[in-house]
N, C-alpha and C positions, 0 to 999 in steps of 0.2 A: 558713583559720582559724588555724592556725598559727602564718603570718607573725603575722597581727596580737596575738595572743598574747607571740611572740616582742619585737614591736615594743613593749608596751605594759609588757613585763616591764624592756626599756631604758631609758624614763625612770624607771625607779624602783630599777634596779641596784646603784647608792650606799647607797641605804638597805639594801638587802639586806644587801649584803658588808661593811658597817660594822653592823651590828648580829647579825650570825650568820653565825659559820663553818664554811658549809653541808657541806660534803665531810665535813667531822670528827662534826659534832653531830647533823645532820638527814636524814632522807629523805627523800625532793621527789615529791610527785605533784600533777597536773592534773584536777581532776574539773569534768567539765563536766556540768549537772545541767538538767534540762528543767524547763519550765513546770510547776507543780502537782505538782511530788516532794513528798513528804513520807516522811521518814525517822525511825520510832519511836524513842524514848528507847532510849539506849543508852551504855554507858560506855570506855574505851580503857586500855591498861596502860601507855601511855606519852602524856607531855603533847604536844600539839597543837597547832600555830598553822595558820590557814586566814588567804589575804588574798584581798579578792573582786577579782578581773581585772577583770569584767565583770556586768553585771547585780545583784542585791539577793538577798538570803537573810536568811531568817528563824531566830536561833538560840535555843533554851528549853535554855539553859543551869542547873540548880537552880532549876527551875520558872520561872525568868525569862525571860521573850519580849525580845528586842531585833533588829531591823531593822538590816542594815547592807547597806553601799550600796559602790560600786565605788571603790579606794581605802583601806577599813578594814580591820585586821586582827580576829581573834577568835583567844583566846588560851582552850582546852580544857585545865585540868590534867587528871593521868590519874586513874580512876576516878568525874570529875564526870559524872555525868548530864547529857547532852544529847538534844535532836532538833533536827529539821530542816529548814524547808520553803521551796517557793520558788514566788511568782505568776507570773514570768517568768523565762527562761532565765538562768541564772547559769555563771560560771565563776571557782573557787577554784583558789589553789595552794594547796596542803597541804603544811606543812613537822612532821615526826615524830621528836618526839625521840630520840634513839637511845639 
């Protein structure tokens, strides 16, 4: 899982390092989230970007529902109210503002 992780993180490298200078600004995690999570409204004390790897997730951002799909980012300032949910297994990077 990994590799392919790793592999999928490659084609899209460029945009990474040209739009965020990760070491300095952000802190990086992988959450891999199963079929049928649902994660209650909750808020963060520093803004958030999540990019989906793999699979779809559903995010109710200030009551808002939007669908995003493998490829998209989602961009959380901090203290917005979010939740969470996913139909099929997802996996996100998570980059945390510092």
């Amino acid at each position: 899982m990994l590799d392919k992780i790793i592999a999928g993180l490659e084609e899209h490298k460029e945009e990474f390092f040209r739009y965020f200078e990760l070491q300095d600004h952000y802190d990086i995690s992988i959450n891999f989230i199963e079929a049928g999570a649902n994660v209650a409204a909750h808020t963060h004390d520093k803004e958030v970007f999540n990019y989906v790897l793999e699979g779809e997730v559903e995010f109710t951002v200030e009551e808002n529902l939007k669908t995003y799909k493998k490829g998209e980012w989602i961009n959380i300032a901090s203290g917005v109210p979010h939740a969470v949910k996913t139909n099929q297994k997802a996996t996100l990077l998570e980059l945390w503002k510092k």
